[in-house]
DSSP file (Angstrom, degrees, kcal/mol; ACC not computed):
  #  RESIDUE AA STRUCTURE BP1 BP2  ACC     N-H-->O    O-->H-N    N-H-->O    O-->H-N    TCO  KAPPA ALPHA  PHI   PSI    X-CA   Y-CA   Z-CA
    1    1 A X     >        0   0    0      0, 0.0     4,-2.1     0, 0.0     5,-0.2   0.000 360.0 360.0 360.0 106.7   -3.7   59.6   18.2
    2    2 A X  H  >  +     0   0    0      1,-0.2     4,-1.1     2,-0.2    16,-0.0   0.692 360.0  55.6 -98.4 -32.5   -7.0   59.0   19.5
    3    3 A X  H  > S+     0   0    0      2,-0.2     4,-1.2     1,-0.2     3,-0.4   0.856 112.7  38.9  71.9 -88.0   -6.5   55.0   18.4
    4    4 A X  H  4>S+     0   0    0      1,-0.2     5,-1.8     2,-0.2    -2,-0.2   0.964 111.7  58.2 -48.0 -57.2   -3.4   54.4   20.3
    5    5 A X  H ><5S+     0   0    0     -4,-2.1     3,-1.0     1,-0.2    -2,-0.2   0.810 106.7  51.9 -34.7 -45.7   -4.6   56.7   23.5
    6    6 A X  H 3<5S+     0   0    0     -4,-1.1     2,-1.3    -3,-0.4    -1,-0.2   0.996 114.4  38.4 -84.7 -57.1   -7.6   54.4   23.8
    7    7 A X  T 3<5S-     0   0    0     -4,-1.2    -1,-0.3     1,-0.1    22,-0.2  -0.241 124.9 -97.4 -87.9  46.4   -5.5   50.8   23.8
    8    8 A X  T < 5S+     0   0    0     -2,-1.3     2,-0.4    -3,-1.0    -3,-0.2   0.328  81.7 123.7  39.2  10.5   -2.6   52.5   26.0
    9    9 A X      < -     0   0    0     -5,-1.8     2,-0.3    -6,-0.2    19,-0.2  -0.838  39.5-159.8-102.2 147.3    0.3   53.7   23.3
   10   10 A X  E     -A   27   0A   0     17,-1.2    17,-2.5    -2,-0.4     2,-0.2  -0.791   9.8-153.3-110.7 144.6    1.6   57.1   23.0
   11   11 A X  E     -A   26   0A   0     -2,-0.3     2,-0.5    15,-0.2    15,-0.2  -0.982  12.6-165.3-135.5 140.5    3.3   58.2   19.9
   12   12 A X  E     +A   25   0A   0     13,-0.9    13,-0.6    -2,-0.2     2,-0.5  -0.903  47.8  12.8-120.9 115.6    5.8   60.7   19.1
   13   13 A X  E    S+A   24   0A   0     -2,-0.5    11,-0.3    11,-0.2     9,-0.1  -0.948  82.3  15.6 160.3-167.0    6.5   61.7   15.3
   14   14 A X        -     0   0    0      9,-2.7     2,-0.3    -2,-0.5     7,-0.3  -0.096  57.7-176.5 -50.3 156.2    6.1   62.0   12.0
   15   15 A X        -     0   0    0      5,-0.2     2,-0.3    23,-0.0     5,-0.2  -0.937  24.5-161.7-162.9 148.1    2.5   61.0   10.7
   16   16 A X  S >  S-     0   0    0     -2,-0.3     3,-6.8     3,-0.2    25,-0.1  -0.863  87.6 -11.3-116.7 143.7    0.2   60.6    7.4
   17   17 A X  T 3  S-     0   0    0      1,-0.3     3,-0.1    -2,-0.3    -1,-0.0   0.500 128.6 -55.0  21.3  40.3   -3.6   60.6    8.1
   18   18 A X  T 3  S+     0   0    0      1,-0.4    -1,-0.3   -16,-0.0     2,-0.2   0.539 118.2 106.7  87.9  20.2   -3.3   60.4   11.6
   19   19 A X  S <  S-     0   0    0     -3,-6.8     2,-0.5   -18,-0.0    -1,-0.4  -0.603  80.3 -88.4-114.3-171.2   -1.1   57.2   11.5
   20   20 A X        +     0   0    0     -2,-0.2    21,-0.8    -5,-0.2    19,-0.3  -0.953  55.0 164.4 -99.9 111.9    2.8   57.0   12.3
   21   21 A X        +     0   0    0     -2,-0.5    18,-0.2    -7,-0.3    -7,-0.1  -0.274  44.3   4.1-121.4 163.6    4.5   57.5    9.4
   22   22 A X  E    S- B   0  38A   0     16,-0.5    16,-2.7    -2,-0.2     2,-0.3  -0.217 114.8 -15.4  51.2-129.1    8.3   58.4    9.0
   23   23 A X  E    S+ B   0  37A   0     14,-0.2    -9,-2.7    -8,-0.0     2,-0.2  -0.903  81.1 135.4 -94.5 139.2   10.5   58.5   12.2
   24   24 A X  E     -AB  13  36A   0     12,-1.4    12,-0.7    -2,-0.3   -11,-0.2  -0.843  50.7-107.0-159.6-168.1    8.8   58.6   15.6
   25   25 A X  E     -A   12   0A   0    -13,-0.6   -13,-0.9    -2,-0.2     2,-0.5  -0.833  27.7-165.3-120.6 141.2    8.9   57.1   19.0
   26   26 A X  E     -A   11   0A   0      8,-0.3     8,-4.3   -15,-0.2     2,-0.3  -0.958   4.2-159.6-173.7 116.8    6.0   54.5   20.1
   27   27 A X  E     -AC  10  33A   0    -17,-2.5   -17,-1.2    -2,-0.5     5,-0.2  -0.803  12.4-150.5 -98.2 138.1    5.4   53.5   24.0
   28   28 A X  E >   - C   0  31A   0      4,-2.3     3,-1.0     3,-0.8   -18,-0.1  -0.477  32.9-101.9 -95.6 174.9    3.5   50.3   24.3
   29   29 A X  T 3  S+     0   0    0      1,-0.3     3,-0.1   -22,-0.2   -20,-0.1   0.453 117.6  66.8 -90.5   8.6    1.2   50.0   27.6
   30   30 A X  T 3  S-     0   0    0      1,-0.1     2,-0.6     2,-0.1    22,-0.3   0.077 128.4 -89.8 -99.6  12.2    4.0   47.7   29.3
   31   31 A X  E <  S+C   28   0A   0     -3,-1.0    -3,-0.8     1,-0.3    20,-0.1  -0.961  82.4 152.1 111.8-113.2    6.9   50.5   29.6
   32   32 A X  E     -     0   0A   0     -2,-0.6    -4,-2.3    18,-0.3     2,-0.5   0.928  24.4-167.0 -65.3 117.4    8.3   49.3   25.5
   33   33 A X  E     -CD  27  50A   0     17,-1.5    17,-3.7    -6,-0.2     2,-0.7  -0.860  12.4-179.4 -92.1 112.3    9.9   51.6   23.6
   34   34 A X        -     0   0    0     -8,-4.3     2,-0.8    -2,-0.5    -8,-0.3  -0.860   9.4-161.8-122.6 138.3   10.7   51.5   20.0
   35   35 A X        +     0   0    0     -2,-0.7   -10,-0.2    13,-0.5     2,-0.1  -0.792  39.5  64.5 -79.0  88.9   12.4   53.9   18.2
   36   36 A X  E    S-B   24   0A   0     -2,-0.8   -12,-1.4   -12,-0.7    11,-0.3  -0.433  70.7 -21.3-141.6-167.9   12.2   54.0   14.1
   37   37 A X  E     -B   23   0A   0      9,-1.6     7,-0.7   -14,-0.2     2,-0.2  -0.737  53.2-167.4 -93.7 157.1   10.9   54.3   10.5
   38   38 A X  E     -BE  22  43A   0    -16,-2.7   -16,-0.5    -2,-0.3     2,-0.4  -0.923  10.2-161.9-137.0 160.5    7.2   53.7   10.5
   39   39 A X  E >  S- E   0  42A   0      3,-2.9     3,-1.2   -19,-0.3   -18,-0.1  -0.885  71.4 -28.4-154.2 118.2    5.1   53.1    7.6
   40   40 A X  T 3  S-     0   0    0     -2,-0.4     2,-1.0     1,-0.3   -19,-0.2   0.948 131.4 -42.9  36.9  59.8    1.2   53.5    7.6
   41   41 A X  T 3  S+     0   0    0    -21,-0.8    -1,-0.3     1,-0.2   -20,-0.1   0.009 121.6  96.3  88.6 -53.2    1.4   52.6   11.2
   42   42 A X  E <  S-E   39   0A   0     -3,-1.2    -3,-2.9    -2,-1.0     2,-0.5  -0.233  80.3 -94.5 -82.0-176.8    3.6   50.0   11.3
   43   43 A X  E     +E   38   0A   0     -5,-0.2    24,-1.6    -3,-0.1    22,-0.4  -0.702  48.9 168.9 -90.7 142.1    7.4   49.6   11.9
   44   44 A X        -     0   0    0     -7,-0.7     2,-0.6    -2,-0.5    21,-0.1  -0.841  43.2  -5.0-142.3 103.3    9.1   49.7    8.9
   45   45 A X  S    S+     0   0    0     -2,-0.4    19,-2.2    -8,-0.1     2,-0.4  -0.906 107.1   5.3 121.9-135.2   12.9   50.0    8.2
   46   46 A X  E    S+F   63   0B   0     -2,-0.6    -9,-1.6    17,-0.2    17,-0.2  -0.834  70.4 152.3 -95.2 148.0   15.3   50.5   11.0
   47   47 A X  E     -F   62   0B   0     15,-1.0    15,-1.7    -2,-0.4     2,-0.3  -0.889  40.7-136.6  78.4 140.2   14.7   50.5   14.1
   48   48 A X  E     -F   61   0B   0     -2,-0.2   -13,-0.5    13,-0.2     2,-0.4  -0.960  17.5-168.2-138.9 147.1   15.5   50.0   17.9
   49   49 A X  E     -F   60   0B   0     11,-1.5    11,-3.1    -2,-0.3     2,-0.3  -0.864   6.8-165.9-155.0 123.6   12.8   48.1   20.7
   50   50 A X  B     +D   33   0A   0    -17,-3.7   -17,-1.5    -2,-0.4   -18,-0.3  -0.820  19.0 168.9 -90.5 119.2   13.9   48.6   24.5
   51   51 A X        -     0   0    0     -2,-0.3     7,-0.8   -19,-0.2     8,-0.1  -0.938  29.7-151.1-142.4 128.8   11.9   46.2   26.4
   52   52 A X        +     0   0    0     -2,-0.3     2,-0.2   -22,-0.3     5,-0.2  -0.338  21.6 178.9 -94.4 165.3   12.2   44.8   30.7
   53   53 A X    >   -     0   0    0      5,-0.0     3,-3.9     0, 0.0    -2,-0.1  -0.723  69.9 -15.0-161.8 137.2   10.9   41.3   30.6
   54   54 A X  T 3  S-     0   0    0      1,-0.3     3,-0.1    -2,-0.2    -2,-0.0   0.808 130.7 -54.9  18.0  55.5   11.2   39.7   34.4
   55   55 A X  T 3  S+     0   0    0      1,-0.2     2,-0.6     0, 0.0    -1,-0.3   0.655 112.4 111.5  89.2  -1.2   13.4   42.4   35.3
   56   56 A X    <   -     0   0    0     -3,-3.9     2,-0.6    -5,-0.1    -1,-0.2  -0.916  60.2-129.3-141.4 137.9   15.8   42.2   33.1
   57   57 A X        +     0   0    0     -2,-0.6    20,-2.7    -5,-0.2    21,-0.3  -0.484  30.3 164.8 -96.2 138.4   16.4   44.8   30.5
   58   58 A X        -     0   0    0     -7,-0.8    18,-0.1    -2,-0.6    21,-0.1   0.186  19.5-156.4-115.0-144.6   16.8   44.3   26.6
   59   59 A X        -     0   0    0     16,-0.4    16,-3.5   -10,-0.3    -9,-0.2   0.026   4.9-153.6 160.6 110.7   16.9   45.8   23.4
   60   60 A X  E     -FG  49  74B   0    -11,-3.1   -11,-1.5    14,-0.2     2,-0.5  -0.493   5.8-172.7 -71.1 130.6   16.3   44.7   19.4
   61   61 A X  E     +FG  48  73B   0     12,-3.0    12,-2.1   -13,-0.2     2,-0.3  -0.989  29.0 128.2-138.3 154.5   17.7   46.3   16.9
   62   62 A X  E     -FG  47  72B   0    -15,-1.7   -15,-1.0    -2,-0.5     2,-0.3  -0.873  58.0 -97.0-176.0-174.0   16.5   45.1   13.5
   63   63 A X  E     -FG  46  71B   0      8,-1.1     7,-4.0    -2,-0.3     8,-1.2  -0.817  37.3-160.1-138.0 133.2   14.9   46.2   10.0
   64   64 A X        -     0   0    0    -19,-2.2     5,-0.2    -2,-0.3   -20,-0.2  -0.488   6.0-161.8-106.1 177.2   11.0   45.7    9.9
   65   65 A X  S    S-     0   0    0    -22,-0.4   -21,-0.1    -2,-0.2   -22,-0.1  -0.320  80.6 -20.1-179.1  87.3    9.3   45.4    6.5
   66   66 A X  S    S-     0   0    0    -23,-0.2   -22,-0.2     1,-0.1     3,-0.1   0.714 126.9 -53.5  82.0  11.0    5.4   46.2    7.0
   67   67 A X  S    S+     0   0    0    -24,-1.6     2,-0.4     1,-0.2    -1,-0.1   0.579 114.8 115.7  93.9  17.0    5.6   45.4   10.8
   68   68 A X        -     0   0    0    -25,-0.3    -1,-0.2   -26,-0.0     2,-0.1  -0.963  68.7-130.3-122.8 122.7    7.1   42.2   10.3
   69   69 A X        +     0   0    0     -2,-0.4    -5,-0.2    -5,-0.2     3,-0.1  -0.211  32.9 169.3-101.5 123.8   10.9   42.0   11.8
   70   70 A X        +     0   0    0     -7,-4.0     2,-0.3     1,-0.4    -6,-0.2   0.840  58.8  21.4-114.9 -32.5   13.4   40.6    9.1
   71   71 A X  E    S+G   63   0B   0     -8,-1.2    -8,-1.1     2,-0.0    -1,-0.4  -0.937  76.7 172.4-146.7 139.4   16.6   41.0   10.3
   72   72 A X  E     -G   62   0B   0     -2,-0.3     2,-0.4   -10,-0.2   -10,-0.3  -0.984  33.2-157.4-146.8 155.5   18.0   41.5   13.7
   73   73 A X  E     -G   61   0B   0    -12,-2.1   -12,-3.0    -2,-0.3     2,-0.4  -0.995  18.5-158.4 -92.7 130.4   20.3   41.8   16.8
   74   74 A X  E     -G   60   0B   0     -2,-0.4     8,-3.9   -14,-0.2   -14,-0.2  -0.867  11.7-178.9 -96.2 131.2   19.5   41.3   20.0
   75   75 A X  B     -H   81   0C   0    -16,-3.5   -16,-0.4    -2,-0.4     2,-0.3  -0.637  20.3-132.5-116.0-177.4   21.6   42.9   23.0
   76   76 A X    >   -     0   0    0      4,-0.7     3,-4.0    -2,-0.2   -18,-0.2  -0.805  46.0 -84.7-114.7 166.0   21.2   42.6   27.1
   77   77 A X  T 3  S+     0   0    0    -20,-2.7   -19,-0.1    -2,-0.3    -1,-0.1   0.832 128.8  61.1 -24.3 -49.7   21.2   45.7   29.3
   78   78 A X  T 3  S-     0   0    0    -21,-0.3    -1,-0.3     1,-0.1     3,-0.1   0.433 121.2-107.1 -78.5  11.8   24.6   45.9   29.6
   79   79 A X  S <  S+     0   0    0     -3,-4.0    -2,-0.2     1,-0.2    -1,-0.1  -0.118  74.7 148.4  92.0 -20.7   24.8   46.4   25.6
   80   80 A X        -     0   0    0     -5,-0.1    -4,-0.7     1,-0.1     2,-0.4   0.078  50.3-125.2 -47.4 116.6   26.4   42.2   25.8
   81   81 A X  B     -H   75   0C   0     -6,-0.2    -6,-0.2    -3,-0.1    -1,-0.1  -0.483   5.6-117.9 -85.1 159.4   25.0   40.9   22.4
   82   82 A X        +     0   0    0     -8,-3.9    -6,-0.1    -2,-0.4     0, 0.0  -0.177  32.4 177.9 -41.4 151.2   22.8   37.9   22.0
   83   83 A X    >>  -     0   0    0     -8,-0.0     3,-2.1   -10,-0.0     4,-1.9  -0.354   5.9-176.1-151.9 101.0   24.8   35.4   19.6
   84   84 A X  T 34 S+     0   0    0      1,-0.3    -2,-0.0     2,-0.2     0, 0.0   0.728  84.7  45.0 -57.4 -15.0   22.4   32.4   19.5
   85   85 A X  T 34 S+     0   0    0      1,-0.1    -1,-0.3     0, 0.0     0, 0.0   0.494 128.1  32.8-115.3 -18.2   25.2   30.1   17.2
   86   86 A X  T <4 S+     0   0    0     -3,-2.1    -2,-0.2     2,-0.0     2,-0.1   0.635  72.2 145.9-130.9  -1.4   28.0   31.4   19.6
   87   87 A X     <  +     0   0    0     -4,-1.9    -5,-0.1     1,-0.1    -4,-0.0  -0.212  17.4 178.0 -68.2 122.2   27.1   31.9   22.9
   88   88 A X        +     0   0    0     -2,-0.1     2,-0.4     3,-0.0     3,-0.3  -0.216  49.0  94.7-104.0  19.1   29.9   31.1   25.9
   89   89 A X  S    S-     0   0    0      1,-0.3     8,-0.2     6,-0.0     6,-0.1  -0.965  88.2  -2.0-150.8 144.4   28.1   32.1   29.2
   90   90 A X  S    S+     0   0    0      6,-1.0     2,-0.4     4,-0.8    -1,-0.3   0.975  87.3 146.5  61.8  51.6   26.2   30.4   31.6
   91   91 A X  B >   -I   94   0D   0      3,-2.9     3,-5.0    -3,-0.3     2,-0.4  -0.998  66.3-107.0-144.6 147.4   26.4   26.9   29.8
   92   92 A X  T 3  S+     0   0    0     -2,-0.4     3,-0.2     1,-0.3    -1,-0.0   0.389 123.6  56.8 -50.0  -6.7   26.6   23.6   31.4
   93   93 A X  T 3  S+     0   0    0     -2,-0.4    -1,-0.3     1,-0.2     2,-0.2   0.490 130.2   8.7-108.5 -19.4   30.6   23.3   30.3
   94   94 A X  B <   -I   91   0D   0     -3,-5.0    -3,-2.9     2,-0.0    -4,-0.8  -0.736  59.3-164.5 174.2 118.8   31.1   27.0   32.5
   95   95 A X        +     0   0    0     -5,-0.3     2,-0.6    -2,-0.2    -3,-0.1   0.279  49.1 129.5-100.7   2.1   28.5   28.7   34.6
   96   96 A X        -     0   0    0     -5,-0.2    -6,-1.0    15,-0.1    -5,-0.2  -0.656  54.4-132.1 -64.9 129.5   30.4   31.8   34.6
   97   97 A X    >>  -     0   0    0     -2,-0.6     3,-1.0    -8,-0.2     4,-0.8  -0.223  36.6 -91.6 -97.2 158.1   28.3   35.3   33.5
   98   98 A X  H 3> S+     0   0    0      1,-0.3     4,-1.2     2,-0.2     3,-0.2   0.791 125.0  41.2 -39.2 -53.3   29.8   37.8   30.9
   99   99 A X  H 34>S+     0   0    0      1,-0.2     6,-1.1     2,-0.2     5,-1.0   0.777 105.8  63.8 -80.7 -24.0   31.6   40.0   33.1
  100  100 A X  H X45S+     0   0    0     -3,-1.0     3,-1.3     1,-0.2     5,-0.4   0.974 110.3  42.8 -48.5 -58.3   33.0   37.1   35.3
  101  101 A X  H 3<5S+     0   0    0     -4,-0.8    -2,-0.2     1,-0.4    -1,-0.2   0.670 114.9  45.8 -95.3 -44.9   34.9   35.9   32.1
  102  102 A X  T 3<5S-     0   0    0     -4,-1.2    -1,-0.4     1,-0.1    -2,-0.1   0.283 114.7-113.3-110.4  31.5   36.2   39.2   30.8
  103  103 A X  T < 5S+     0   0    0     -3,-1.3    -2,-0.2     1,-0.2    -3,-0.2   0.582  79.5 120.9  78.8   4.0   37.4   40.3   34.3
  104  104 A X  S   <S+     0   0    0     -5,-1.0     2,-0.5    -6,-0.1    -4,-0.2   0.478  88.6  19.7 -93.2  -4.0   35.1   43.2   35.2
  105  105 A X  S    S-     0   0    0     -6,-1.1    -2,-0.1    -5,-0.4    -1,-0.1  -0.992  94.0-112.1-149.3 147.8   33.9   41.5   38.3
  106  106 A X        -     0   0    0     -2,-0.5     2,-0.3     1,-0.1     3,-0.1  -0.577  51.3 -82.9 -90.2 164.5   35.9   38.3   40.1
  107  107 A X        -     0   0    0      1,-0.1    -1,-0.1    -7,-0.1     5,-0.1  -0.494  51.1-101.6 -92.4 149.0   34.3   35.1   40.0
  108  108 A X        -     0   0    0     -2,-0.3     3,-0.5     1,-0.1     4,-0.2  -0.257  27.5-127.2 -67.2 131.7   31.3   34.6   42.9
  109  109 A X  S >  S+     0   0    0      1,-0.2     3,-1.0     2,-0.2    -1,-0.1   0.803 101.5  68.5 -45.6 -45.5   33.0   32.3   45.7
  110  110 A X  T 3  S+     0   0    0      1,-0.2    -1,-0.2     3,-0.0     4,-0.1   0.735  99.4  40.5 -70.7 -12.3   29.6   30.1   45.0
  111  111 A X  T 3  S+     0   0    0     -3,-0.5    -1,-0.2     2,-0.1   -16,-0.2   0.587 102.2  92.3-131.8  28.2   30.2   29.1   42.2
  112  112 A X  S <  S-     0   0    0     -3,-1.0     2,-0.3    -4,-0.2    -3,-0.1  -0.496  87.3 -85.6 -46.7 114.6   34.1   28.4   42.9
  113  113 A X    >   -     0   0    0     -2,-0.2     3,-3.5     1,-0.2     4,-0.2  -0.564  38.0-133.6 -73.1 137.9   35.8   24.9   44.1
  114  114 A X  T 3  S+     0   0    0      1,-0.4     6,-0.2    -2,-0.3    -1,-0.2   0.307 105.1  70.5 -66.7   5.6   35.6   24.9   48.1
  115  115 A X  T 3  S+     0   0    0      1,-0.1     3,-0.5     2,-0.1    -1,-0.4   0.812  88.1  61.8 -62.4 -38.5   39.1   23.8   48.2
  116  116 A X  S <  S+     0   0    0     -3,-3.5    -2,-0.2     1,-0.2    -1,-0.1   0.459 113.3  42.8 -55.9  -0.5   40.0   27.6   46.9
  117  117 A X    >   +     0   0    0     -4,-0.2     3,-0.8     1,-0.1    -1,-0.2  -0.171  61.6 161.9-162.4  54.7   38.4   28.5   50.2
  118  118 A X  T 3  S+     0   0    0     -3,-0.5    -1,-0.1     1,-0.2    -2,-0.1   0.610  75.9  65.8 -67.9 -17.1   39.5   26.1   53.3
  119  119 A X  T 3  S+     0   0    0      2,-0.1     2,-0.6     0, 0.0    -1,-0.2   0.273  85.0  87.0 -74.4  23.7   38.2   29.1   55.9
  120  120 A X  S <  S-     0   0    0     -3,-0.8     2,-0.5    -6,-0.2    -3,-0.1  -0.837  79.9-125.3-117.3 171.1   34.9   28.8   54.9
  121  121 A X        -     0   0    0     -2,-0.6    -2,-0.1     4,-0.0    -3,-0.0  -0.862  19.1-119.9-103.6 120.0   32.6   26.4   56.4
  122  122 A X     >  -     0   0    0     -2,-0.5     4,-1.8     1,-0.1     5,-0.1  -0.123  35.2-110.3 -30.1 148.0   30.5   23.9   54.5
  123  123 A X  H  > S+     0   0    0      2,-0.2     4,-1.7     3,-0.2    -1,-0.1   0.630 124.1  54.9 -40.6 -27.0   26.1   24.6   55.1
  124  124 A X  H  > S+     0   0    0      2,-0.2     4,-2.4     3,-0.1    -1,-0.2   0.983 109.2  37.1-102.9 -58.3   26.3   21.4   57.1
  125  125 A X  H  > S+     0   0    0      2,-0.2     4,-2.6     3,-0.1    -2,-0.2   0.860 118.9  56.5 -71.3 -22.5   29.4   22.4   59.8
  126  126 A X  H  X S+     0   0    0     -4,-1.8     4,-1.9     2,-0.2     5,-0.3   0.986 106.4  47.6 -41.6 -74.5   27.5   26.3   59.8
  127  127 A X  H  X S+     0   0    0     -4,-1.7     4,-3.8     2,-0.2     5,-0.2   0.939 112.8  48.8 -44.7 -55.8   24.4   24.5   60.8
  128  128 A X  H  X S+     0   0    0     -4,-2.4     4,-1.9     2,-0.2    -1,-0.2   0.915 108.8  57.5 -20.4 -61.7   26.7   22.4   63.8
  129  129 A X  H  X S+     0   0    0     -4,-2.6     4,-2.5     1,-0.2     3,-0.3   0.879 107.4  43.2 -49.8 -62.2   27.8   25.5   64.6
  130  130 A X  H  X S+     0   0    0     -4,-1.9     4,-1.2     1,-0.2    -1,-0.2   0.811 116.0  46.6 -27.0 -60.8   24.4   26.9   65.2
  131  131 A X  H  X S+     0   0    0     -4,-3.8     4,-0.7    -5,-0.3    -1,-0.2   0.857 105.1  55.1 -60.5 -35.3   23.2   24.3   66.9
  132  132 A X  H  < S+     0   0    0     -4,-1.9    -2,-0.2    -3,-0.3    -1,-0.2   0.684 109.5  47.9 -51.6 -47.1   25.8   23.7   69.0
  133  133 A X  H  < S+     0   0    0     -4,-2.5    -1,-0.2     1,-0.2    -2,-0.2   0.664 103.9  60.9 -92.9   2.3   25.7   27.2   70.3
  134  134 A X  H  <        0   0    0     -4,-1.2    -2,-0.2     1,-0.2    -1,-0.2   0.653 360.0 360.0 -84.3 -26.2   21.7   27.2   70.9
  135  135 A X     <        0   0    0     -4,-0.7    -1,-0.2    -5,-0.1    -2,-0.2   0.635 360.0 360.0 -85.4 360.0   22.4   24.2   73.3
């Protein structure tokens, strides 16, 4: 698709008069994949678009209608979905992350009260320590 080729997407699929048409596959020139219906070119119907943004990998799934995205879910790498109306993690009432919360990973010592953890040393007696043994 001499069109796409020139403004860096590839497409793989169905096509009418050179456009994407049907089901195909469609790389954007930043690594984004989606995978759908297309119609005259655009996305149209269902659909899936995998996309990294600072590292951290995502993925829509939605209904298009004419390239315009009407209804959708968003998940995070680890498939955890978005729920904008419901969302429990990493909010100022509990700063715990998804898997802290459902047990897949124990919760980081940092972000833990330092009473749970009277052998460790405060940044302020570490630094003593340091100094102390540079004199």
């Amino acid at each position: 698709m001499e069109y796409f080729d020139h403004v860096g997407i590839s497409y793989d699929g169905d096509k009418i008069n050179d456009e994407p048409h049907g089901f195909g596959q469609m790389t954007m020139q930043d690594g984004s994949k989606y995978t759908g219906n297309f119609l005259s070119g655009q996305f149209h119907g269902d659909g899936e678009l995998v996309f990294e943004s600072g590292g951290v990998v995502g993925k829509i799934v939605g209904r298009w209608d004419n390239g315009e995205l009407q209804e959708h879910k968003i998940f995070f790498g680890d498939n955890l979905q978005f729920e904008s109306d419901n969302w429990n993690y990493l909010i100022p009432s509990d700063r715990r992350f998804h898997n802290e919360i459902t047990g897949a990973v124990p919760v980081a010592a940092s972000r833990t009260e330092p009473s749970q953890f009277p052998d460790l040393l405060s940044i302020a007696e570490y630094k003593k320590t340091l100094s102390a043994a540079a004199n």
